[in-house]
DODO-560017 format. One record per residue (C-alpha): residue in one letter; x, y, z. Coordinates in steps of 0.1 Angstrom, whole numbers, padded with zeros to 4 digits, always signed. Layout:
N
aXYZ/...
//
This chain:
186
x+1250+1077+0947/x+1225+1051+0931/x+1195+1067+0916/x+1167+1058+0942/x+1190+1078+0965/x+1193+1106+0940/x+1153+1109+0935/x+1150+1103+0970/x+1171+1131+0975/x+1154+1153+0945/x+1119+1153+0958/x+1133+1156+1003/x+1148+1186+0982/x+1118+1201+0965/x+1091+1192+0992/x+1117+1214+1019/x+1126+1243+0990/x+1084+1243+0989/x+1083+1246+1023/x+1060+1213+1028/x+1067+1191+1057/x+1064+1152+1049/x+1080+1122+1063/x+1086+1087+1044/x+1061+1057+1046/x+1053+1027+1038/x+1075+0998+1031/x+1104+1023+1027/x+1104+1036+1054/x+1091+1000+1072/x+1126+0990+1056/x+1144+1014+1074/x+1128+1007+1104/x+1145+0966+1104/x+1115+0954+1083/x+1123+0949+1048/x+1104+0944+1022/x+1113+0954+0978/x+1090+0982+0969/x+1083+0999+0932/x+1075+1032+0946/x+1083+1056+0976/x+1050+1065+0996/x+1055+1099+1011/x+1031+1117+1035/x+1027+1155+1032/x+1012+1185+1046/x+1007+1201+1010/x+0980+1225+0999/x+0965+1234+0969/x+0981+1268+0968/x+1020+1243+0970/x+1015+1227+0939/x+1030+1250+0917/x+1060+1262+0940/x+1065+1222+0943/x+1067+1214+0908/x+1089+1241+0903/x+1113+1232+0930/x+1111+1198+0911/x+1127+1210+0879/x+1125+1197+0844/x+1139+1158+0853/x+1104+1151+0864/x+1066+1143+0856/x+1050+1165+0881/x+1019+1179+0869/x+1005+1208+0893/x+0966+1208+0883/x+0964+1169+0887/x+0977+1179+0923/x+0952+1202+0928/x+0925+1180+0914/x+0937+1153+0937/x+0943+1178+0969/x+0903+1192+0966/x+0895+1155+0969/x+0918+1146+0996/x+0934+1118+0975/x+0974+1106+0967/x+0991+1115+0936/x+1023+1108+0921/x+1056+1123+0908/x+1078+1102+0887/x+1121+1113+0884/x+1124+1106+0848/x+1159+1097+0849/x+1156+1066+0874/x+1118+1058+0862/x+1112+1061+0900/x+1078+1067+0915/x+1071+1087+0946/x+1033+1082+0961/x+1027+1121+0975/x+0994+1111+0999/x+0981+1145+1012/x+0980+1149+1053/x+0939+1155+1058/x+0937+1137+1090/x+0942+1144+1131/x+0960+1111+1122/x+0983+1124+1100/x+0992+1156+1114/x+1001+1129+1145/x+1019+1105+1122/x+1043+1142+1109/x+1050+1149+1145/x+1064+1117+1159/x+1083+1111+1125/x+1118+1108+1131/x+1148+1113+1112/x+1174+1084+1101/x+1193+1071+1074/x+1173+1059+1044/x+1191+1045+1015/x+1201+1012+0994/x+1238+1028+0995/x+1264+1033+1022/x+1258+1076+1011/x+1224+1073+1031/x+1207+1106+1041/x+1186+1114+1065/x+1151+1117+1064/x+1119+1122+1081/x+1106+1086+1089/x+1075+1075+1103/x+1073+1053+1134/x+1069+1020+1134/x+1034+1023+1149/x+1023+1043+1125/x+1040+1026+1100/x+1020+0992+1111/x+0985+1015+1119/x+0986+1032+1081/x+0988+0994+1065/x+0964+0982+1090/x+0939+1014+1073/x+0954+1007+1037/x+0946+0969+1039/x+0908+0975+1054/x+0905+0998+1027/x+0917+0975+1003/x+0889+0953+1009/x+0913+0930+1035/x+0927+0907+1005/x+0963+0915+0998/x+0982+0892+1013/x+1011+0915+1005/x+1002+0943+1027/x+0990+0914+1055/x+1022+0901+1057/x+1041+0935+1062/x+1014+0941+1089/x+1021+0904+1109/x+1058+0908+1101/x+1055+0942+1119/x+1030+0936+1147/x+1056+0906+1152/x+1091+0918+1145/x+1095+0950+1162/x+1105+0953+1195/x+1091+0981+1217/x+1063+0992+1203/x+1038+1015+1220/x+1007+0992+1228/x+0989+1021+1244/x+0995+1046+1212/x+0985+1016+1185/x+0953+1005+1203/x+0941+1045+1209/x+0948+1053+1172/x+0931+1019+1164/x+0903+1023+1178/x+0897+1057+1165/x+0908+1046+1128/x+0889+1012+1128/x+0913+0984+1126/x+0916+0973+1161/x+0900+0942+1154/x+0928+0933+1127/x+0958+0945+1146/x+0942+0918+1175/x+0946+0898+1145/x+0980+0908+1133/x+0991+0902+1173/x+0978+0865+1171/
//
């Protein structure tokens, strides 16, 4: 097993010993989904309070930089942090669930292979619409200038089959960005 898979594995492991439900987003789990892109880091999504960060951290174990108050900081102001599996050097992006959004984006998750081996295991993946309607927040966020994150959005609005029109433009409208996925749609 190649080391993304074992620190993939590592934090699935610690995040379901915590008893936290996540699911894998971002260009990982875009990947998975037929739309590949290289990433640095794995973005996760989890339903993780304050009162978690210690029983995560220790599920961890010693092979990582986890530090539970700068989770707590970060979870009483709603904002991401990270955990980095010292072995492999690789970075996991923990981005708490504080949202109606999110608690929708946990729910239709669904699980599949995820992996840069043939040993891929199974994980909690988030759809492809909500894959495409997180980038579409991250890149209005983001002050609309990465061309990165713009062209994951086209290539998704464009390259997946079958997506549900009527769940993006609800969730669009409510988040914001339906004028850029009318963009992203051409």
């Amino acid at each position: 097993m190649d080391s993304f898979a074992n620190a993939l594995e590592a934090v699935a492991g610690a995040l379901e010993r915590a008893g936290i439900r996540f699911l894998i987003g971002g260009s990982v789990a875009s990947s998975a989904r037929g739309v590949p892109r290289m990433t640095i880091d794995v973005d996760l999504l989890a339903e993780i309070r304050e009162q978690q960060a210690d029983g995560f951290v220790a599920a961890l174990g010693p092979d990582w930089y986890a530090d539970a108050d700068a989770m707590r900081k970060s979870l009483q102001l709603g904002r991401p942090f990270n955990v980095i599996h010292m072995p492999s050097g690789q970075k996991f992006d923990i981005f708490p669930a504080v949202s109606e959004f999110h608690r929708a984006e946990l729910d239709r998750a669904s699980w599949m292979p995820v992996g840069r081996s043939g040993e891929d295991r199974m994980y909690p993946v988030a759809s492809q619409e909500d894959i495409l309607l997180a980038k579409l927040v991250w890149y209005r966020q983001g002050g609309e200038v990465s061309e990165r994150q713009w062209s994951d959005i086209t290539g998704l609005a464009a390259g997946v089959a079958g997506l549900d029109r009527g769940y993006l433009e609800h969730w669009a409208n409510r988040l914001g960005v339906m004028d850029l996925l009318d963009r992203a749609r051409g």
